[in-house]
Legacy VTK file of the C-alpha trace (Angstrom):
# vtk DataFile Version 3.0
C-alpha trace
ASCII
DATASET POLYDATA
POINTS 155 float
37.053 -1.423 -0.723
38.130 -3.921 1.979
36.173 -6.891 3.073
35.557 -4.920 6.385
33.806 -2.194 4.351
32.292 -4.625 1.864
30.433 -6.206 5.067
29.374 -3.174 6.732
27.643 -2.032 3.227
26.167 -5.297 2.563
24.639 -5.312 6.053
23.337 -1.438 6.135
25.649 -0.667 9.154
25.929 3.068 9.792
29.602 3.633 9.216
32.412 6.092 8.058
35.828 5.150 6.799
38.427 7.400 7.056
41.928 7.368 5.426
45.475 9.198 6.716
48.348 8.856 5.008
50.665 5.226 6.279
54.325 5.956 7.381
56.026 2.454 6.880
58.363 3.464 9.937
55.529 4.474 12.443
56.255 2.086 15.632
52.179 1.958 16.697
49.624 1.804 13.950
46.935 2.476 15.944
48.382 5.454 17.506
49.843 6.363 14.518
46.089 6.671 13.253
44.579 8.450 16.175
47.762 10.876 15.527
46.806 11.290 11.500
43.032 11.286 12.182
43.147 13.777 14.931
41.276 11.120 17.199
41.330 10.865 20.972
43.247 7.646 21.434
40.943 6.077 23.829
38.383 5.959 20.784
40.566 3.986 18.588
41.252 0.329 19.014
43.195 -2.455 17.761
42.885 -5.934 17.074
45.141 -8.619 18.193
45.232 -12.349 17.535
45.942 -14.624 20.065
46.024 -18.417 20.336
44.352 -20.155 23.196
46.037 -23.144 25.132
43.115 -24.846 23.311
45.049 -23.854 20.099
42.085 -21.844 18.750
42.558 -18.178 17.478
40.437 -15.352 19.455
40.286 -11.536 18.460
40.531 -9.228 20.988
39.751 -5.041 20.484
41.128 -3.006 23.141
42.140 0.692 22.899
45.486 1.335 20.943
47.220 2.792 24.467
46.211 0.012 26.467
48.099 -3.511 27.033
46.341 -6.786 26.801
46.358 -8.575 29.428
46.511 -12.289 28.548
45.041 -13.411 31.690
42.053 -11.240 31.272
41.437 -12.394 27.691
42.359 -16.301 28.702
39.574 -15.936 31.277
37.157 -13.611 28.932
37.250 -16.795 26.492
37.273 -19.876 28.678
40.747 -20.859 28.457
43.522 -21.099 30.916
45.947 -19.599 28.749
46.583 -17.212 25.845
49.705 -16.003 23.806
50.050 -13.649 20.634
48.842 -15.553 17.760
52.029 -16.965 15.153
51.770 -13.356 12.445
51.589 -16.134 9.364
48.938 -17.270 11.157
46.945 -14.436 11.786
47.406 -13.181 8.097
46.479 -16.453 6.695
43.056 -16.952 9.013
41.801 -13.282 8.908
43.244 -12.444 5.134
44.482 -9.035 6.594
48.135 -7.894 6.922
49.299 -7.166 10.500
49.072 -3.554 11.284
45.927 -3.895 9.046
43.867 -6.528 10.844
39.895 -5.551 10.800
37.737 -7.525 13.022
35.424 -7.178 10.578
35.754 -9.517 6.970
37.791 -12.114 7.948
38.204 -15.298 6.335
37.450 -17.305 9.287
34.627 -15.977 11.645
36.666 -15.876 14.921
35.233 -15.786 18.699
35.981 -12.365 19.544
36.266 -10.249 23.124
36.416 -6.445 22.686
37.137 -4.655 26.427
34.772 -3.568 28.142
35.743 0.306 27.872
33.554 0.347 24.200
30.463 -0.152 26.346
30.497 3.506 27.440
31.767 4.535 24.115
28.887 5.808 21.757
31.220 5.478 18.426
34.754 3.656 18.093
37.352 3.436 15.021
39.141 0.035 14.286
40.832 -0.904 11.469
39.080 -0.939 7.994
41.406 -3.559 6.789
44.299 -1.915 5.213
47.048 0.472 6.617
45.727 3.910 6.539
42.259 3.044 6.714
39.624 3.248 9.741
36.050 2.569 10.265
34.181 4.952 12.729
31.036 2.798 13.794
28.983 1.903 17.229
30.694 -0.619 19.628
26.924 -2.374 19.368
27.391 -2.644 15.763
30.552 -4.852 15.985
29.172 -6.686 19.270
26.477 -7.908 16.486
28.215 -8.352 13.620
30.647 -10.359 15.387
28.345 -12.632 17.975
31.101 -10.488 20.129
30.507 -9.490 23.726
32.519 -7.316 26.546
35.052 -8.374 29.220
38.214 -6.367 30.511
41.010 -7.207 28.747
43.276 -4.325 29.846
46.169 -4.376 32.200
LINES 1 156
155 0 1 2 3 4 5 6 7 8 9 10 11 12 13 14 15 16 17 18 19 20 21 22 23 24 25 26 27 28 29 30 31 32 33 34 35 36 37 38 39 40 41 42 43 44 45 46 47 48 49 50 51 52 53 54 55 56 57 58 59 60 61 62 63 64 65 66 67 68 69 70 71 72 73 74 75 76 77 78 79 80 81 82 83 84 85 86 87 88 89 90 91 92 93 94 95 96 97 98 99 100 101 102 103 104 105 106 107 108 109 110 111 112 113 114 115 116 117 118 119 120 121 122 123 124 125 126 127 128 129 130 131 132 133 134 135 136 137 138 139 140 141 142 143 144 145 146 147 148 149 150 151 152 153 154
């Protein structure tokens, strides 16, 4: 059990984890899990950590074969600027390795902007916390678990 999990049980959120096998050398772990899991790729998303120019961290879900754009997410949270988040940073705030980030059970409750392609989506996977593991839930779900809420964020 991840934290991710532990907080989807402890609030009664409709859920499903599945698991696929990790290969340390896969390039994309998000594709790599819509490959294992036999998922359309436009259902599965990742989680990135970027810093804002006001130094704060924001989370930002997008689907694994889309690019963030940093504008869009700059402008999403209110800043004039973004950049990938320092990776001994992210692990260290969130508690998750990279590769393994959840939204979901992080240390530190971060704001968080997932694109707005989820909206139309009736379930999504992201990360359960752990390489190999993914959480099939309702975009809804996260957008209240997480005080979340949608903006484009894709290129």
């Amino acid at each position: 059990m991840t934290p991710a999990i532990n907080l989807l049980i402890k609030q009664k959120v409709a859920h499903e984890v599945l698991q696929y096998e990790h290969d340390a050398s896969a390039e994309s772990f998000g594709l790599e899990a819509a490959e294992k899991l036999n998922l359309a790729s436009n259902l599965v998303y990742k989680t990135l950590v970027v810093k804002l120019d006001s130094q704060t961290l924001c989370v930002a879900i997008l689907p694994v074969e889309r690019m963030l754009s940093m504008k869009l997410l700059a402008k999403a949270a209110g800043a004039k600027k973004a950049q990938m988040a320092d990776k001994a940073e992210v692990e260290r705030v969130t508690g998750y390795v990279l590769g393994g980030v959840s939204p979901l059970g992080q240390k530190k409750r971060l704001m968080t902007v997932i694109d707005e392609s989820a909206q139309k989506l009736t379930n999504m996977y992201v990360s359960a916390g752990k390489r190999g593991l993914e959480i099939n839930l309702a975009p809804q779900a996260l957008i209240q678990l997480l005080s979340a809420r949608f903006a484009p964020l894709c290129q």
